[in-house]
C-alpha positions as CSV (number, residue, x, y, z in Angstrom):
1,X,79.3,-15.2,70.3
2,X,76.8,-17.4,69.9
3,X,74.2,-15.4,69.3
4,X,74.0,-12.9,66.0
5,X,71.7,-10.3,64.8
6,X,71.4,-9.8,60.8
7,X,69.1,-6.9,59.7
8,X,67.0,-8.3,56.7
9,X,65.4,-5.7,53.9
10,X,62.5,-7.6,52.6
11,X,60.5,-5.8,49.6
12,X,56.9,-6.9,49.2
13,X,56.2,-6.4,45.3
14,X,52.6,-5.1,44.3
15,X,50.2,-7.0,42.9
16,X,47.3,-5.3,40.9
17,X,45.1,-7.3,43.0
18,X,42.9,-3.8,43.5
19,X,40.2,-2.2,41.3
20,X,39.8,1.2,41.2
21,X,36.7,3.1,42.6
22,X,34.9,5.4,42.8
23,X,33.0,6.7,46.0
24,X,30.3,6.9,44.5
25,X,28.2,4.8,41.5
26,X,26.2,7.6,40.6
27,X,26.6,11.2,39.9
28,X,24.1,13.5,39.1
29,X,24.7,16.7,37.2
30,X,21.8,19.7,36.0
31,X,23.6,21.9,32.7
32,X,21.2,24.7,31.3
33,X,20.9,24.1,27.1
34,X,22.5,27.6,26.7
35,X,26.1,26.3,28.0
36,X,28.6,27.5,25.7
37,X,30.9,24.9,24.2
38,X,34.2,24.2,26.4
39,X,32.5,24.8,30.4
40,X,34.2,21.9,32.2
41,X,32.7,20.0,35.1
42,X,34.2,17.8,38.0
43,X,32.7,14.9,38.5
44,X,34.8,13.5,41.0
45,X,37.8,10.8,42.1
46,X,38.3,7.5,41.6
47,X,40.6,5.3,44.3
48,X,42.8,2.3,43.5
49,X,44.9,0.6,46.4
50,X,47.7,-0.7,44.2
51,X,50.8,1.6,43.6
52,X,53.4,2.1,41.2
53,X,52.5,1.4,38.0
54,X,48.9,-0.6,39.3
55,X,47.7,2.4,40.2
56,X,45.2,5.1,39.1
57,X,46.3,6.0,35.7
58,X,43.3,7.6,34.0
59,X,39.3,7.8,33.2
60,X,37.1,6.9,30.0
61,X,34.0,8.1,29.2
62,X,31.0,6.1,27.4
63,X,31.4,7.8,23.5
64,X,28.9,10.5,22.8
65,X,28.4,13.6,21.0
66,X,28.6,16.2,23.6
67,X,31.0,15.5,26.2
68,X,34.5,14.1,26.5
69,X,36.5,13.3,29.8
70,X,40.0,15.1,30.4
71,X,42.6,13.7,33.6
72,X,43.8,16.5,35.7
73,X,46.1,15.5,38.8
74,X,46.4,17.6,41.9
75,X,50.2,18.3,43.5
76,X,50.0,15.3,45.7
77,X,49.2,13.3,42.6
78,X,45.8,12.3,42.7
79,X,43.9,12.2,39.5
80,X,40.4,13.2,39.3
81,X,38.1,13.3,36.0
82,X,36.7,16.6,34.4
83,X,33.8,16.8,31.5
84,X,34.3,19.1,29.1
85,X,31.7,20.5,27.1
86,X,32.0,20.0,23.2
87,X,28.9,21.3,21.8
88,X,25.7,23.2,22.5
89,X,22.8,21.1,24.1
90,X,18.9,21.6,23.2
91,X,17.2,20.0,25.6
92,X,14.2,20.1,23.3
93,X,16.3,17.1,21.3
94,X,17.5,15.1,24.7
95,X,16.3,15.9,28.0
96,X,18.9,13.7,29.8
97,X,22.0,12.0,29.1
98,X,23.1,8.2,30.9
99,X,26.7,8.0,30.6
100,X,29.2,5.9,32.3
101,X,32.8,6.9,33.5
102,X,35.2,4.6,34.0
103,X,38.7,4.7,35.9
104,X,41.7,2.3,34.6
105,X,44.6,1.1,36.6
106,X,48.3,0.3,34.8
107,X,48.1,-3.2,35.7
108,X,48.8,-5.8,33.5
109,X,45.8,-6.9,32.3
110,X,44.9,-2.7,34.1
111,X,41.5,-3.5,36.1
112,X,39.0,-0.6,36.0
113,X,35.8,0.8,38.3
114,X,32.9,2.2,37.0
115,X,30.1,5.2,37.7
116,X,26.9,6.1,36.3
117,X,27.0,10.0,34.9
118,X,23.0,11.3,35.2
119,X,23.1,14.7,33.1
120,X,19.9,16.5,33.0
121,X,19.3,19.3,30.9
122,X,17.4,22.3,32.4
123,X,15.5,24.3,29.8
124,X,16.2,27.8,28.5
125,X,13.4,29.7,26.7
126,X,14.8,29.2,23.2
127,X,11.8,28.4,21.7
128,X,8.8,30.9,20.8
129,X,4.8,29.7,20.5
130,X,3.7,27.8,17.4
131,X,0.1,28.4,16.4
132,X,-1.0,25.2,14.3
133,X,-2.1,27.6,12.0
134,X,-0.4,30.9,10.5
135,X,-4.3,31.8,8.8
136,X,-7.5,30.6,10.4
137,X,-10.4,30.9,8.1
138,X,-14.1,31.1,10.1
139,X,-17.5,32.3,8.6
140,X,-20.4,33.5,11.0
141,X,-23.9,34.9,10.2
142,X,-24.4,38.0,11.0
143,X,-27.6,37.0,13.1
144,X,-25.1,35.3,15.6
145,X,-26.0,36.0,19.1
146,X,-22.6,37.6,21.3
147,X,-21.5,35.2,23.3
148,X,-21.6,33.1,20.5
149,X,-18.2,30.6,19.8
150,X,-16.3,32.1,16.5
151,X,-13.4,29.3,16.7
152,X,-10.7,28.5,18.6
153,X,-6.7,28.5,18.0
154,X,-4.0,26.7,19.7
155,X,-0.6,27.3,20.0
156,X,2.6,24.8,21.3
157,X,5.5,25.8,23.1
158,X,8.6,23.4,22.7
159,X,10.0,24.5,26.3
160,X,8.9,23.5,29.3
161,X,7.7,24.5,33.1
162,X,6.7,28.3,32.9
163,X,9.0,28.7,29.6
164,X,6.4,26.7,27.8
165,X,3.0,28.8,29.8
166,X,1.0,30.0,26.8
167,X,-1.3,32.6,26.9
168,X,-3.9,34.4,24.3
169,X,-4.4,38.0,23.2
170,X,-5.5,40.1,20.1
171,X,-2.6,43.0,19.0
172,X,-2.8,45.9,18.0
173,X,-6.1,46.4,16.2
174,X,-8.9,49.2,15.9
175,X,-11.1,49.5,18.9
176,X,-13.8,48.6,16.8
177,X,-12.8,45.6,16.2
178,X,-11.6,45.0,19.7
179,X,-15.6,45.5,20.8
180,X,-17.0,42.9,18.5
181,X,-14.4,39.9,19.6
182,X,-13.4,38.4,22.7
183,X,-10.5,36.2,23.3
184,X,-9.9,33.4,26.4
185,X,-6.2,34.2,27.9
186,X,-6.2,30.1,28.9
187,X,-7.6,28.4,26.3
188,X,-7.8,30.3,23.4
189,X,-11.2,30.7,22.6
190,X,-12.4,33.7,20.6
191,X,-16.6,34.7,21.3
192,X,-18.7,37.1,19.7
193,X,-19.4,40.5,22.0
194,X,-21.2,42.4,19.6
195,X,-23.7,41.7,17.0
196,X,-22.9,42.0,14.1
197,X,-24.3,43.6,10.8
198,X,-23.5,42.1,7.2
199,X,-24.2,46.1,6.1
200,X,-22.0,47.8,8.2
201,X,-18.7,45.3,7.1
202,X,-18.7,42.2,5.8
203,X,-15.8,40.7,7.4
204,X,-13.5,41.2,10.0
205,X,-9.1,40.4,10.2
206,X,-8.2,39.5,13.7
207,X,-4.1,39.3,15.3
208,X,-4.2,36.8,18.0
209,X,-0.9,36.8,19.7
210,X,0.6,33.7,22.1
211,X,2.8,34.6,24.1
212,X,5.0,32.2,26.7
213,X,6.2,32.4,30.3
214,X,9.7,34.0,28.8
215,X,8.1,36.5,27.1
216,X,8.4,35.3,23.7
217,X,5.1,35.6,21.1
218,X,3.9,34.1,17.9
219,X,1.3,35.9,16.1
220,X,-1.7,34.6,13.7
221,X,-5.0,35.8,11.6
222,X,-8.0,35.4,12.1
223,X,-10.3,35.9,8.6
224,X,-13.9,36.6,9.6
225,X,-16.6,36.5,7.0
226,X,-19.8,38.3,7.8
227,X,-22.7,36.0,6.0
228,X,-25.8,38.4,4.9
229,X,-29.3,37.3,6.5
230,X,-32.6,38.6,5.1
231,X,-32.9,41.1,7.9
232,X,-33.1,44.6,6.0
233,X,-36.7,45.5,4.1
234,X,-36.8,47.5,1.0
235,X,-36.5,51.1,1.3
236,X,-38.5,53.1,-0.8
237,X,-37.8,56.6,-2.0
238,X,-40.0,59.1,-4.0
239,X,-37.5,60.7,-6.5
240,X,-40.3,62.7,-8.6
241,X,-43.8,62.8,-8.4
242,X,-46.5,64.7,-10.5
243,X,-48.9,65.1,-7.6
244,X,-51.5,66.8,-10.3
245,X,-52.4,64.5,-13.3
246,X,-54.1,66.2,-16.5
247,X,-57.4,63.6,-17.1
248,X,-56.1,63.3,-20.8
249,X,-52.6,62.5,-19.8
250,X,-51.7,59.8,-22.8
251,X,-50.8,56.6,-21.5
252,X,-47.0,55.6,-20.5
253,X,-46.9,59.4,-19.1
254,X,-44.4,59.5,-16.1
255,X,-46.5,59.9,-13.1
256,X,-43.3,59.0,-10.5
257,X,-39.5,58.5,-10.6
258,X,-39.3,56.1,-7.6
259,X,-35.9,54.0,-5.6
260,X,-36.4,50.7,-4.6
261,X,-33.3,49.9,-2.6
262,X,-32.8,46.6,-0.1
263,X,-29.2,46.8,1.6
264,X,-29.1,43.1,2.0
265,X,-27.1,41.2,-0.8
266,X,-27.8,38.2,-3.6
267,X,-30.5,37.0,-3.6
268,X,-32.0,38.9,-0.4
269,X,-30.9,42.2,-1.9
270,X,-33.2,41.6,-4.9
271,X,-36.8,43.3,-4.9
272,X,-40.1,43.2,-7.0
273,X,-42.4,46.0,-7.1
274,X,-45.9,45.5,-7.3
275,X,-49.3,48.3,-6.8
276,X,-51.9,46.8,-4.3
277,X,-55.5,48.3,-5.1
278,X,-57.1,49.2,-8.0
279,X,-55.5,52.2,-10.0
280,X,-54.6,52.9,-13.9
281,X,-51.4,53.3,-13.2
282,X,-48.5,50.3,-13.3
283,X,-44.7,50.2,-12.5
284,X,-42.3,49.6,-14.8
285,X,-38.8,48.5,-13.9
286,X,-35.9,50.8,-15.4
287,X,-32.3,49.6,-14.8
288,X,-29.5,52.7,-14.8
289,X,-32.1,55.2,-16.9
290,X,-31.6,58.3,-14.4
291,X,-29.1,60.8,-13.9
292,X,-28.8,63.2,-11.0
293,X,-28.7,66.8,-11.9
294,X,-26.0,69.3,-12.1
295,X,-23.8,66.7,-12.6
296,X,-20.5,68.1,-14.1
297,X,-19.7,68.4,-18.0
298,X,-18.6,64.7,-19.9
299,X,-19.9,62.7,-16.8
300,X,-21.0,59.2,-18.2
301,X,-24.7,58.9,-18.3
302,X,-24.8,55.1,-19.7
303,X,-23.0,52.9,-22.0
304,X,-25.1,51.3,-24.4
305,X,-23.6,47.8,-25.9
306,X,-24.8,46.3,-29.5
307,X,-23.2,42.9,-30.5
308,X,-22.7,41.4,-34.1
309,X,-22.5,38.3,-34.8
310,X,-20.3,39.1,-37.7
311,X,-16.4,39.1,-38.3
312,X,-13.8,41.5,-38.5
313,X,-14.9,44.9,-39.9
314,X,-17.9,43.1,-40.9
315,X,-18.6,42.7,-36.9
316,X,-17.2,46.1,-36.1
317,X,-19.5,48.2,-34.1
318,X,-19.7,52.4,-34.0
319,X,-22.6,54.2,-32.4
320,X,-24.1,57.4,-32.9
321,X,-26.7,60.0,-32.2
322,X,-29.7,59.0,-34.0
323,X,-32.3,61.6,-32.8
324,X,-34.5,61.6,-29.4
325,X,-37.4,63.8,-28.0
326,X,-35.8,66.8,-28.5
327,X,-34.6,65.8,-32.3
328,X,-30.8,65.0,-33.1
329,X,-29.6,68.3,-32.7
330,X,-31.5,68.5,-29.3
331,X,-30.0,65.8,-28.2
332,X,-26.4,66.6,-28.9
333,X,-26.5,69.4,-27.3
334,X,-27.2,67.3,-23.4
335,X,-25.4,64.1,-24.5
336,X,-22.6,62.6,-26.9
337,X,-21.9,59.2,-27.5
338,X,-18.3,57.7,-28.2
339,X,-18.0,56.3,-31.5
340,X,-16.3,52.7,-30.3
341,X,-17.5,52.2,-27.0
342,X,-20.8,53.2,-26.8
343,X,-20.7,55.4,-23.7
344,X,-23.0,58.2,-23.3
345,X,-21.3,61.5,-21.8
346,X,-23.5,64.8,-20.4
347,X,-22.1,67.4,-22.5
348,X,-23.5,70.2,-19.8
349,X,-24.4,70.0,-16.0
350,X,-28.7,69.5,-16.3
351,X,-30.9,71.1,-14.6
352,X,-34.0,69.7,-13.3
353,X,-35.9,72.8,-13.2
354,X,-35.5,73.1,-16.8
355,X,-35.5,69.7,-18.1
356,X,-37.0,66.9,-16.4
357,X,-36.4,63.9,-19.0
358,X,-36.1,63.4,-22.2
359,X,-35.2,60.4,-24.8
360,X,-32.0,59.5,-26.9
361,X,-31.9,57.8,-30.2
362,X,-28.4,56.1,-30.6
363,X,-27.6,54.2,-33.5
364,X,-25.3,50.9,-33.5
365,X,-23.9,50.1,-37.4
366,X,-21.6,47.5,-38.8
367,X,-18.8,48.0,-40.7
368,X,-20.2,46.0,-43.7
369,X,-20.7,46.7,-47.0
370,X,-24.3,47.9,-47.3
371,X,-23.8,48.6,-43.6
372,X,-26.4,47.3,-41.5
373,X,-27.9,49.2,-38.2
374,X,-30.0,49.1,-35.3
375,X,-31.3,51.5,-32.3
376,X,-31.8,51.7,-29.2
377,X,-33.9,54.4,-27.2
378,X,-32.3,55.6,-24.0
379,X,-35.0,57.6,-21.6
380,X,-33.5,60.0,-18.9
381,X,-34.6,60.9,-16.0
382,X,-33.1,63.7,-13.6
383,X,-33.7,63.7,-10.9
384,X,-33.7,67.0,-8.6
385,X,-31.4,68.7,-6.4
386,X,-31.7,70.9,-3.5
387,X,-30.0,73.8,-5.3
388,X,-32.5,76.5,-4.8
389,X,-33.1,78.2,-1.5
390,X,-36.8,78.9,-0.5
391,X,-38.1,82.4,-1.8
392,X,-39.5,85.1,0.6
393,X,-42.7,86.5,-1.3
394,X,-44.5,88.4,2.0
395,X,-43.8,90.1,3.9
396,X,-41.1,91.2,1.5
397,X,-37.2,91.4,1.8
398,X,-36.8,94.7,4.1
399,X,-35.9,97.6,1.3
400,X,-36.0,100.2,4.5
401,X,-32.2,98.7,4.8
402,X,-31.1,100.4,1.6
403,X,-29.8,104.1,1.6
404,X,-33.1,106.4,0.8
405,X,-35.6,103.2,0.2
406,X,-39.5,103.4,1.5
407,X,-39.7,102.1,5.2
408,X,-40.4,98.2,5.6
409,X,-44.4,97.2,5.8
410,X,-45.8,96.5,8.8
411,X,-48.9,95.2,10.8
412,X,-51.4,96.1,13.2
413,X,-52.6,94.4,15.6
414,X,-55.0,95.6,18.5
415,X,-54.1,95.3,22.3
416,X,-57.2,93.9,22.6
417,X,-56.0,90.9,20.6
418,X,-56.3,87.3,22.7
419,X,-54.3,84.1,22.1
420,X,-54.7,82.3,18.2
421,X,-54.8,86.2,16.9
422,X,-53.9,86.1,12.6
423,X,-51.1,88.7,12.8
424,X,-50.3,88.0,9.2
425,X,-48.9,84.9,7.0
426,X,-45.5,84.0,5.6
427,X,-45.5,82.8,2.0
428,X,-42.7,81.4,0.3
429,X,-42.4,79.1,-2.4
430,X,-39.2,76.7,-3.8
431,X,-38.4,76.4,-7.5
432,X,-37.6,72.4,-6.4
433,X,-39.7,69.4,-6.2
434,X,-40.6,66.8,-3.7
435,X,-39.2,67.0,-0.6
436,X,-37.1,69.6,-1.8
437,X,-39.4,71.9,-2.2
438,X,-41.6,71.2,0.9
439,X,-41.2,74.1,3.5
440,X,-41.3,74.7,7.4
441,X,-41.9,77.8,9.1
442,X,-39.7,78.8,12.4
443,X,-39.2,81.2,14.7
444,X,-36.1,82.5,15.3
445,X,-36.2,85.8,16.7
446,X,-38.9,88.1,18.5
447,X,-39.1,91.1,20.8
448,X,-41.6,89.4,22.7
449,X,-40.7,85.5,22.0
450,X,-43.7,84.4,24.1
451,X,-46.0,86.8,22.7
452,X,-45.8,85.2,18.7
453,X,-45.6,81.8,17.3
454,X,-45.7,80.8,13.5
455,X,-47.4,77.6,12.0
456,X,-44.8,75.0,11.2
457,X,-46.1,74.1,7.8
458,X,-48.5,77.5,7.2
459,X,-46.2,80.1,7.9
460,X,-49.3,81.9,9.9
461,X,-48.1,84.0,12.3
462,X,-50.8,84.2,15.5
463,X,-50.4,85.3,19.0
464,X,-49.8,83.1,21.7
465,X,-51.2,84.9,24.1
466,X,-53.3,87.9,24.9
467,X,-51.7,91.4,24.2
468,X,-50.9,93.2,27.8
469,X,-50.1,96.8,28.4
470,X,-46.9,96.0,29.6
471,X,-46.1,94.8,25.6
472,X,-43.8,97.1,23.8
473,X,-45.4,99.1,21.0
474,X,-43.3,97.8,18.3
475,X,-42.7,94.5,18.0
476,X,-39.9,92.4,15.6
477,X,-40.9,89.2,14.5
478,X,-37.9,87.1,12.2
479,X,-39.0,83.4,10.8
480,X,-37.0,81.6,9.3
481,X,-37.9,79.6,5.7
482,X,-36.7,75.9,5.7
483,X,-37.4,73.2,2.9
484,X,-36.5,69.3,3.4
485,X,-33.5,68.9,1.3
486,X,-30.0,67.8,2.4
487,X,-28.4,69.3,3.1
488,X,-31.4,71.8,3.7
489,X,-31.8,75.8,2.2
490,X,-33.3,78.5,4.3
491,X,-34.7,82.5,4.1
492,X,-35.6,84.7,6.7
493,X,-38.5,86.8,6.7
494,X,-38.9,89.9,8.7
495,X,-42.2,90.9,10.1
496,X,-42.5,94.9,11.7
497,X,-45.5,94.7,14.5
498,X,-47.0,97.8,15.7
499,X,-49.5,96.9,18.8
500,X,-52.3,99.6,18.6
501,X,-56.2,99.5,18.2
502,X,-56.2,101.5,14.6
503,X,-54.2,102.0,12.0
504,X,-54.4,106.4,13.6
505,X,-52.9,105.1,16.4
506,X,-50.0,103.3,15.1
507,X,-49.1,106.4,13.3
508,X,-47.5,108.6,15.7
509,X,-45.4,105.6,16.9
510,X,-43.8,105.2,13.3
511,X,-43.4,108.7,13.2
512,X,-41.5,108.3,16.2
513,X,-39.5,105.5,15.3
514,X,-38.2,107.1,11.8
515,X,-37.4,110.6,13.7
516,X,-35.6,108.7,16.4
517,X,-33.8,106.6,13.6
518,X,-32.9,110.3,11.5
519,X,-31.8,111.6,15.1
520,X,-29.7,108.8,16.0
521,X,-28.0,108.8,12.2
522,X,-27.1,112.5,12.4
523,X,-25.6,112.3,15.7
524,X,-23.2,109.6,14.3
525,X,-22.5,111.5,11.5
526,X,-21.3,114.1,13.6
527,X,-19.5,112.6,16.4
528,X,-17.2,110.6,13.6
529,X,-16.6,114.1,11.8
530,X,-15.9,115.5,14.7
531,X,-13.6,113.4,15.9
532,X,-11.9,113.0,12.2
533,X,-10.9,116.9,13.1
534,X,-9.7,116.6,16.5
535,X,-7.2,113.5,15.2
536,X,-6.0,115.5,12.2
537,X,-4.9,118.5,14.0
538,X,-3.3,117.0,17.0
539,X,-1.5,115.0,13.6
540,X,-0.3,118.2,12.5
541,X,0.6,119.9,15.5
542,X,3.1,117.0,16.4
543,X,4.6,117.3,12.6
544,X,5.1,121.2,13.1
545,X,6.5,120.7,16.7
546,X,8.9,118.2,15.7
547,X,10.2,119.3,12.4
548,X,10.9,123.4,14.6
549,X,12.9,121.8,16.6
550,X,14.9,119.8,13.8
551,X,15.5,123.0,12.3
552,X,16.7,125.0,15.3
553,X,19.0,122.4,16.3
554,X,20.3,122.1,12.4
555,X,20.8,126.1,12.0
556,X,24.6,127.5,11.4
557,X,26.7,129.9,13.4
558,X,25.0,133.6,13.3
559,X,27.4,136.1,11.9
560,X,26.5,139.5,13.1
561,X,27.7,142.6,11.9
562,X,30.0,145.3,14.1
563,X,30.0,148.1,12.0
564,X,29.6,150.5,15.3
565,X,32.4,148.8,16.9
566,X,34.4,149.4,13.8
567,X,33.0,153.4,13.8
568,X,34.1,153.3,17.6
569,X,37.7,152.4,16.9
570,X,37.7,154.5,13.8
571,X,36.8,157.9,15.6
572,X,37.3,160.8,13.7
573,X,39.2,159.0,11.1
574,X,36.2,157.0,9.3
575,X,34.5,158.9,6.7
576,X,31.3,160.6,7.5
577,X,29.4,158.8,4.6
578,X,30.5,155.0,5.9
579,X,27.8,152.5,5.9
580,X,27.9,148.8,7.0
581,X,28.1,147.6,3.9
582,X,29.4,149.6,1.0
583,X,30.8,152.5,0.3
584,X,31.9,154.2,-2.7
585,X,35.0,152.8,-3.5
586,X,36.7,150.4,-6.0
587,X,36.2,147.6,-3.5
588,X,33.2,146.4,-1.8
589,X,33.2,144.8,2.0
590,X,31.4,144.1,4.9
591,X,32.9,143.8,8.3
592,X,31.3,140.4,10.1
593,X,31.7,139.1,13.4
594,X,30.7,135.8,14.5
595,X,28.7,135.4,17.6
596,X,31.0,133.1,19.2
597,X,34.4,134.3,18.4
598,X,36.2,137.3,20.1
599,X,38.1,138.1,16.5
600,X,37.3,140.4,13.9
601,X,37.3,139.7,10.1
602,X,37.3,141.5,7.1
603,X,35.5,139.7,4.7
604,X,36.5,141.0,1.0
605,X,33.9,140.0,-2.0
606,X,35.2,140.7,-5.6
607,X,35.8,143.9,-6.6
608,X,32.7,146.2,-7.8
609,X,31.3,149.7,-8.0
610,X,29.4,151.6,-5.5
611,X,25.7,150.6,-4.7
């Protein structure tokens, strides 16, 4: 046959003439800073033409220090790349990582294709405000106007977007501090609301809080000093003063105690004293000489200091009582002084009323040998207290209030009386001085209120209108006593009115008024009595009902005694002499039955003779 078919197998060998690929040169992937270690990502597949060994064998990734690439292949053999996590991002530290990834082939030389890894790390609110400072240090005069600017504070967030959002506030502080500052939520910016007053408190500790969009907050202080501005004048205040001068009063006799006192400090807290106008008198400036009174027992008065310019004992100070106005034993009975350190201690609580100064003589020696010395005069002053309550000297404290006393004294005054009428005077007097002692006159309580008033410094007591008919004919008037001290003392006074034209008049209505008041006592007296009786024997009564019944329903069985029912049954046999009880033989019995048993007993009793 001239014509023949051959079946020829021809194998075409591969050449790595193919690169792999990818299908895509860039890949872009977003990872949040807080992804734990070990998350994997895809990132895709590369493609290679070639087979067999030329083909797709595995990936590379550009060396860094958080991610590594791992080949997985799917079950028809394809091989795509995975990124595995190896540590913790901070985006704060790299925002975004370039990396490339590249695929290799098994050729020989292996050709490889390439693609661009974009990793952007989103933020996570890992980071909490940052003032630049922890303390902030600001000073302000205290004449500052509010809206005024006291500083401003910053604070930096190291997240971003809304993580990194700051915003200002003060925490928890006391409202009145909260009313004097102001603080800016945007910017930061702390103004002044209030004034402010170097007097009242000298500075001022603010907490500003920052807090970020996350909720995270940083805290900080603000130290405000308060400066002091001359705005305070001198206050003056009259401790003592001798408002009645004897003409031969020797000179350097204390005509007033008085207090200079400026609230402003340094140099605008210190004050002169000078007289304007011609007068013998002059002011002379005492540092620490008064005391107040009733002070307790050992309180320190002063401390007096001596200095020698000596050595050792030679050098060594003591102090003691050298004498004074009142002599040495005088003075050691208000004052003692400690040996070593000079300090003088009230030995009793003084009383201004008794004592109003006086002078100490203390002695500073050396230990030396001849010892030397030196004194120093210390002048007291003490200064009064309100400790005494006015004193009521007319109209007199009622005595009519006391069992069997004289009735209280009254006035008269006629109906015809018209408005500004003297019904009588309050006096009263105060064993203080100065304002302690100055009185005011009030009143408190009246029958008629609009019918009386009393002079606030007098003490007169005058109508304050005309008398009318329709005016009761007694009338109670109560004022009350008041001096100036703080906190202030007070009496009462009680003034008994009687509204007629003569004294004959007013008579009859006293009369009245003391038989109504015997009247009204008596019937008291009786009615309590009275009713004192009534409670006792309804007392009694119960006790004797209750304890009869107790006693009835505690009583034992009643025996009675059946002598005739024994004579019955007896008959003609019994003995004519038989009695219930005896009978004249060797043995004595009683026949008994009780009440509530049908059976009879004989009851013997130990044997006897005949009754």
């Amino acid at each position: 046959n001239p014509l023949n078919v051959f079946r020829v197998q021809v194998d075409i060998q591969d050449v790595n003439d193919n690169a792999p690929h990818f299908l895509q040169e860039n890949f872009q992937l977003e990872i949040n800073e807080l992804t734990s270690p070990g998350a994997r990502f895809a990132v895709g597949m590369a493609e290679d033409a070639d087979v067999g060994s030329n083909s797709l064998k595995g990936y590379e990734l550009e060396a860094n220090r958080y991610f590594a690439v791992e080949v997985k292949e799917t079950q028809d053999g394809s091989k795509f790349a995975e990124l595995v996590l190896r540590r913790a991002l901070d985006r704060e530290s790299e925002q975004s990582l370039r990396l490339m990834l590249t695929a290799l082939d098994g050729g020989d030389p292996p050709r490889s294709g390439t693609a661009q890894l974009w990793i952007n790390v989103t933020d996570a609110n890992d980071n909490p405000p940052v003032f630049a400072q922890d303390r902030y240090r600001v000073s302000l005069r205290e004449d500052a106007p509010p809206g005024s600017t006291v500083l401003n504070v910053s604070a930096s967030d190291a997240d971003a977007g809304t993580n990194a959002r700051i915003t200002y506030g003060f925490g928890k502080m006391p409202a009145k501090v909260l009313q004097k500052f102001l603080v800016d939520a945007e910017s930061g910016r702390i103004t002044l609301q209030e004034e402010l007053d170097f007097e009242d408190t000298r500075g001022y500790v603010l907490l500003v809080e920052a807090k970020d969009g996350g909720g995270l907050v940083a805290h900080c202080k603000v130290e405000v000093e308060v400066l002091d501005v001359n705005d305070n004048a001198p206050e003056i205040t009259v401790l003592s003063l001798s408002s009645l001068v004897p003409e031969d009063a020797p000179v350097g006799t204390v005509v007033a105690l008085l207090n200079v006192d400026d609230p402003d400090s340094g140099e605008n807290g210190q004050v002169s004293c000078e007289l304007s106008g011609e007068s013998p008198l002059s002011i002379v400036a005492l540092s620490g000489g008064s005391y107040k009174v009733n002070n307790a027992a050992g309180a320190l008065v002063v401390r007096v200091q001596a200095r020698d310019a000596d050595a050792g004992a030679n050098g060594r100070v003591s102090y003691w009582l050298a004498g004074g106005s009142a002599g040495a034993a005088g003075a050691a009975a208000l004052v003692s002084v400690e040996a070593r350190s000079g300090a003088l201690y009230a030995q009793r609580s003084f009383d201004y009323e008794q004592c109003r100064e006086f002078t100490v003589e203390v002695r500073a020696q050396d230990g030396g040998s001849p010892a030397r010395s030196s004194t120093a005069t210390v002048r007291v002053f003490v200064l009064d207290r309100n400790d005494n309550a006015p004193r009521v000297l007319w109209p007199a404290a009622a005595p009519g209030e006391a069992p069997g006393a004289a009735p209280a004294p009254f006035e008269v005054v006629p109906r015809s009386a018209e408005a500004g009428y003297l019904v009588a005077k309050v006096v009263a007097v105060d064993a203080d001085a100065g304002r302690n002692a100055w009185l005011s006159y009030e009143l408190v309580q009246a029958s008629e209120p609009a019918l009386f008033r009393v002079g606030l410094h007098s003490g007169e007591v005058r109508t304050s209108r005309g008398v009318s008919e329709r005016d009761a004919a007694k009338q109670r008037v109560v004022a009350v006593v008041k001096d100036h001290g703080q906190p202030a003392l007070s009496a009462t006074a009680t003034l008994h009115v009687v509204l007629a034209e003569s004294l004959q008049e007013a008579l009859p209505e006293l009369s009245d008024r003391d038989a109504v008041s015997e009247l009204t006592s008596d019937l008291n007296l009786i009615l309590v009595v009275s009713l004192s009786v009534v409670s006792l024997l309804f007392v009694f009564t119960v006790i004797f009902a209750f304890f009869s019944k107790w006693r009835r329903s505690k009583s034992p069985p009643i025996f009675i005694t059946s002598d005739k029912e024994l004579y019955s049954t007896l008959g003609s046999k019994a003995p004519y002499n038989y009695c219930s009880s005896t009978l004249p033989l060797p043995y004595s019995y009683e026949v008994c039955l009780a009440s509530e048993s049908g059976q009879k007993d004989f009851t013997f009793l130990r044997p006897g003779t005949a009754a």
